[in-house]
N, C-alpha and C positions, 0 to 999 in steps of 0.2 A: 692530669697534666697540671704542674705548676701556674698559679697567674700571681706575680707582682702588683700587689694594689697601689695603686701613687697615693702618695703623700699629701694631702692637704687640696681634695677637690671642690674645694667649698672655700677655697682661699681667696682674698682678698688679690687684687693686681699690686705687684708690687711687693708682695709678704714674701719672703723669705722662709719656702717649706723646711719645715724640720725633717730630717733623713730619719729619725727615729722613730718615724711613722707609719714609715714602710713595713707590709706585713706579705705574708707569703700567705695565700688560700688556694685551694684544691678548686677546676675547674669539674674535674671527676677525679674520683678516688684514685690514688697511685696502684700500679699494678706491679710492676717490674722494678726492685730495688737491688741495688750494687752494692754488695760489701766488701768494704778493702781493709785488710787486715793484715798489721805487722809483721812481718816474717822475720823465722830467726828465733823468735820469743816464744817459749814453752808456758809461760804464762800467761799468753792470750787464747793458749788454746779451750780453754773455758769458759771465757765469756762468749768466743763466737761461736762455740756450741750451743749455747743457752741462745742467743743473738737470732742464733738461725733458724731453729727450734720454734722459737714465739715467731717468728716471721712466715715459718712455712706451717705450721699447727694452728695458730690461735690468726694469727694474720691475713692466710691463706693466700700469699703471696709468691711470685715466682720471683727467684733471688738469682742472683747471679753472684758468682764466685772465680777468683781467678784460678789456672787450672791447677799451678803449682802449690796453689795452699792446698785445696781438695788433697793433692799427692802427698801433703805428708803425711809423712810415715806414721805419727802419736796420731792422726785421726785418722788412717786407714784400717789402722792396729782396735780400732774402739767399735765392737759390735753393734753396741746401743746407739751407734749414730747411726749408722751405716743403710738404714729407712728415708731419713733425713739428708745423707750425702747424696745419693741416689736421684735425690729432687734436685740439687742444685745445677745452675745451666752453668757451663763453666765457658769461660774465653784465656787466648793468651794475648797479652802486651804483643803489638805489633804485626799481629796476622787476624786476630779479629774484631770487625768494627761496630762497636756495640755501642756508638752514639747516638745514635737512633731509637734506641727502644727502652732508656733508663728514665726513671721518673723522681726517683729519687738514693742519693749515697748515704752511705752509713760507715764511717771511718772507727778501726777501731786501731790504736797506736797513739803515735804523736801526733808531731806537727810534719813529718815526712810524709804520712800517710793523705796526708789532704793533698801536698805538695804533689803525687803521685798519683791523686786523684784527676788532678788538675790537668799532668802531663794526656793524663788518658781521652780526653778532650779536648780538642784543637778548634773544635766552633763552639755552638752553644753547651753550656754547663746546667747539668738539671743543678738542684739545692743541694745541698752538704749538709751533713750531721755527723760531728766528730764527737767521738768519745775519748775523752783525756784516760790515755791506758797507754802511753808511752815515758820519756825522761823529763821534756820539757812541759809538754802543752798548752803552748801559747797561743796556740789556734784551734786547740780544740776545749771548750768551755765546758762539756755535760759529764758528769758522774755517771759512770756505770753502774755505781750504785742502787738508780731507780729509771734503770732504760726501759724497762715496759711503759712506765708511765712518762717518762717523756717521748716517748716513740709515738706514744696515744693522742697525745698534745699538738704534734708534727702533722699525726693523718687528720687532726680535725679539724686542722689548717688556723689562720691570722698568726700564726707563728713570726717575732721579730726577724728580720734574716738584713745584712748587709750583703753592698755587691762591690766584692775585692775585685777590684781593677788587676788587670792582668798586662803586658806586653809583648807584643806584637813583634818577631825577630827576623832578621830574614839576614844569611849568611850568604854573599855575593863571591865570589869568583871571581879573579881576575879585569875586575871590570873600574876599578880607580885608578886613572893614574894625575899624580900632581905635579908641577912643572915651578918652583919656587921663585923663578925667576918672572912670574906671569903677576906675581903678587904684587901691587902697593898700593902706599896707604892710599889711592883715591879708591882701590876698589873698595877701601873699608874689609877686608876679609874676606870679599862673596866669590864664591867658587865660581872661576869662568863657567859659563853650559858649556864651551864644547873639548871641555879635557873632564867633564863625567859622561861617560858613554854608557847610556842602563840597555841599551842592545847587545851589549858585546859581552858582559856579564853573566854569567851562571849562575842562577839560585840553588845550593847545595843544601843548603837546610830553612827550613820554614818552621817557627813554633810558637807557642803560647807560652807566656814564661808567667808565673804567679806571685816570684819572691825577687830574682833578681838574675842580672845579666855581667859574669864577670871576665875584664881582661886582666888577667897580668902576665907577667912574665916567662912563666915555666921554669924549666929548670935551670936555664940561664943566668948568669952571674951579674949579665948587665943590667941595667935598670929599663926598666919596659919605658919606650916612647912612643906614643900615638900619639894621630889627633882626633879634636872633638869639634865633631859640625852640628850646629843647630840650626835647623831649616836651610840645609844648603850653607851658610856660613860656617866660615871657620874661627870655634870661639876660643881655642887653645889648645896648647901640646901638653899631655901629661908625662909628664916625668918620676917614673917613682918605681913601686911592685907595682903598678895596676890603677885600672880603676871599675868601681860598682854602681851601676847605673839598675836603679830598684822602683818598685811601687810601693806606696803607702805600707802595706802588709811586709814588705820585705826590709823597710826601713828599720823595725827591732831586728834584724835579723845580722848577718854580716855585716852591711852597714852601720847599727850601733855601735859593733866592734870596732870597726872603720871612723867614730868620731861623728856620724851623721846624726841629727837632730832624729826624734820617732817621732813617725805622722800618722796619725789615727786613720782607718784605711777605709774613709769617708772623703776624705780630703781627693780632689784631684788634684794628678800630679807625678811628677817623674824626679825623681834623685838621681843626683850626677854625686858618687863620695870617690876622691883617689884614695887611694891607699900606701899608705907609705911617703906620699910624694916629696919630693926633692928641695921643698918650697916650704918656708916660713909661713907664705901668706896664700896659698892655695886652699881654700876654708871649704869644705860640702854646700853645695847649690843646689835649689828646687826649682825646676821651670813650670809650666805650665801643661796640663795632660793633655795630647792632641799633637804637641810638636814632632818630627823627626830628626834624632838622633842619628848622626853614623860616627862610624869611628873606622880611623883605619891604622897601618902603619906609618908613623914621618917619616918622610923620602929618608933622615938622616940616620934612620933606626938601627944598631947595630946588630938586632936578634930579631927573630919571629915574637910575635905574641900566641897566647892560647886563651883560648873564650869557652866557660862553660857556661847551663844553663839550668838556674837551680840546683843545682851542683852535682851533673848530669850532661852526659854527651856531649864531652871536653873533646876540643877541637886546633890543630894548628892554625894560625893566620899568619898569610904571609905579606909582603910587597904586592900592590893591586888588589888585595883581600879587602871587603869592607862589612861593616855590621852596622845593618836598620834597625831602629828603635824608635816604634812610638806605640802609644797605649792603645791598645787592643777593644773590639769594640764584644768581645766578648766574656765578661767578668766572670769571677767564680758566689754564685749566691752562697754564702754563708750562715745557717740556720743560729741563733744566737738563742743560749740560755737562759738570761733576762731580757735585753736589751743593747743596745751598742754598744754606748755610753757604759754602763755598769762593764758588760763584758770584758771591754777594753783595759778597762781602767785596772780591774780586778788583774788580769794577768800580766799590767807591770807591774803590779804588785805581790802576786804569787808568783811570777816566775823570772821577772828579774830584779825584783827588791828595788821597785824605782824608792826615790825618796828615803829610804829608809837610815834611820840613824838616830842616837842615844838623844829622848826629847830632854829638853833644858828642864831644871827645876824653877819650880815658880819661888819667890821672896816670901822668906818667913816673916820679915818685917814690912807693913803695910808702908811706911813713910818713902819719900825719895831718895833712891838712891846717892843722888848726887847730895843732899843735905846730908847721909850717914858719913862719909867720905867727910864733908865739911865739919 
């Protein structure tokens, strides 16, 4: 079993722990490991032979595998595994629950694959270890290169690991209704209690979201209008395609495309970014992690909205439809190949080229400029 060591027990009152001292160690040795692996891709069928192989021969571990990889076809077809498939415990997405008995994941893909990790988990999350073997890999930091020996590194434990904040969704039914004329300014915004009725309401969907939570529009020609409530108030209507409401981890994602600041996914915190919006001065905002969000349609809207979730399990919302947002107490541990800090930093810059650009030359002539000129 996993234990999180805290940060800085020997601290002074008052000091301000550094997150990057956070280590992962083995209370007892992992037994039961989950491998998620890219599908689709004829060239990961390789390394998760070789993956499973060390894991169940030299590791002596019981793996778990989803059923549909086992089925395909280029590894049903290979003799030489077929000793090795044999061993594998297999489950399927959605009929069986295997949060219980995982000790630790081993992602082999992108940045989908963790994302899909994550889905699989609705409470607690063992540790993650991605292997960058997808397009982007912005979330996944290790080289396949040399996975025996970081695999080795992982079981002997104080491995760095962050803990990606996730959010907490809950998709309501029928259960807001707004009354526009109950509004003025003395209430300041605050939602009368008794035009929100959370008895009368259906909770249709409940999840853990990892990267981000989006409304917009659909297929619709009009411009998507909701509103946005924070803690019960009402802080504004967006107007635009949509809006993206992310964690730290989610903020390079969509959101960057969206114009939102990147938040290193140390940071608590929740992003509000519209998309598209209809406004000059409508700018992406970060509240504080712990608030609740909802969102629903404005009485005056002329379409539905649609909300997916990690871009996944897209959904209509209609009139009385609402969507809860607040950060989840259940984060995804993220196993890091150096460090936070380095990790981070390293994949805006391999994989979205933060900063990057033709450096100036330096002056041939030592004297000042402004006397060359004179």
């Amino acid at each position: 079993m996993p234990v999180l060591r805290p940060p800085g027990q020997n601290a002074r009152r008052g000091h301000i722990q550094d997150p990057a001292s956070q280590r992962l160690t083995w209370s007892k040795p992992p037994l039961n490991v989950l491998v998620i692996r890219k599908i689709r891709d004829e060239t990961l069928l390789e390394p998760f032979k070789e993956l499973c192989r060390f894991l169940v021969e030299e590791k002596h571990l019981m793996v778990y595998v989803e059923k549909k990889v086992v089925d395909d076809g280029s590894l049903m077809s290979d003799e030489s595994f077929s000793a090795i498939r044999n061993q594998l415990c297999t489950f399927r997405e959605g009929y069986d629950d295997i949060s219980d008995c995982i000790d630790l994941i081993i992602c082999l893909g992108g940045d989908g694959t963790l994302l899909y990790a994550s889905s699989l988990f609705q409470g607690s999350v063992p540790p993650v270890m991605a292997f960058h073997l997808g397009s982007l890999g912005f979330l996944t930091p290790f080289k396949f290169e040399s996975f025996k020996t970081e695999v080795d590194k992982v079981f002997e434990g104080n491995a760095a690991i962050i803990l990606r904040s996730r959010l907490k969704v809950k998709v309501v039914k029928g259960m807001f209704q707004r009354n526009d004329q109950l509004f003025s300014t003395q209430e300041n915004g605050v939602v009368p209690h008794n035009h929100i009725n959370n008895d009368a309401g259906k909770i249709t969907l409940q999840l853990q979201v990892l990267n981000e939570v989006v409304v917009d529009r659909g297929p619709s020609s009009y411009l998507s209008n909701v509103d946005l409530y924070l803690d019960g108030r009402l802080i504004t209507s967006v107007q635009g395609d949509g809006v993206i409401v992310s964690t730290p981890t989610g903020s390079t994602a969509y959101a960057a495309a969206a114009g939102a600041s990147m938040i290193h996914p140390n940071v608590p915190a929740i992003m509000v970014t519209p998309i598209c919006p209809h406004s000059l001065s409508f700018r992406p905002i970060v509240v504080p992690a712990g608030v609740e969000l909802m969102i629903t349609l404005s009485p005056d809207a002329r379409n539905t909205a649609w909300v997916s979730f990690d871009g996944r399990k897209r959904q209509e919302i209609q009139h009385g439809d609402s969507i809860k947002i607040t950060t989840s107490c259940f984060p995804v541990p993220s196993i890091c190949c150096h460090d936070l800090v380095y990790d981070w930093f390293d994949s805006l810059a391999q994989c979205l080229h933060w900063n990057v650009r033709k450096k100036q030359t330096r002056l041939t002539d030592a004297s000042d400029s402004s006397e060359t000129e004179n």
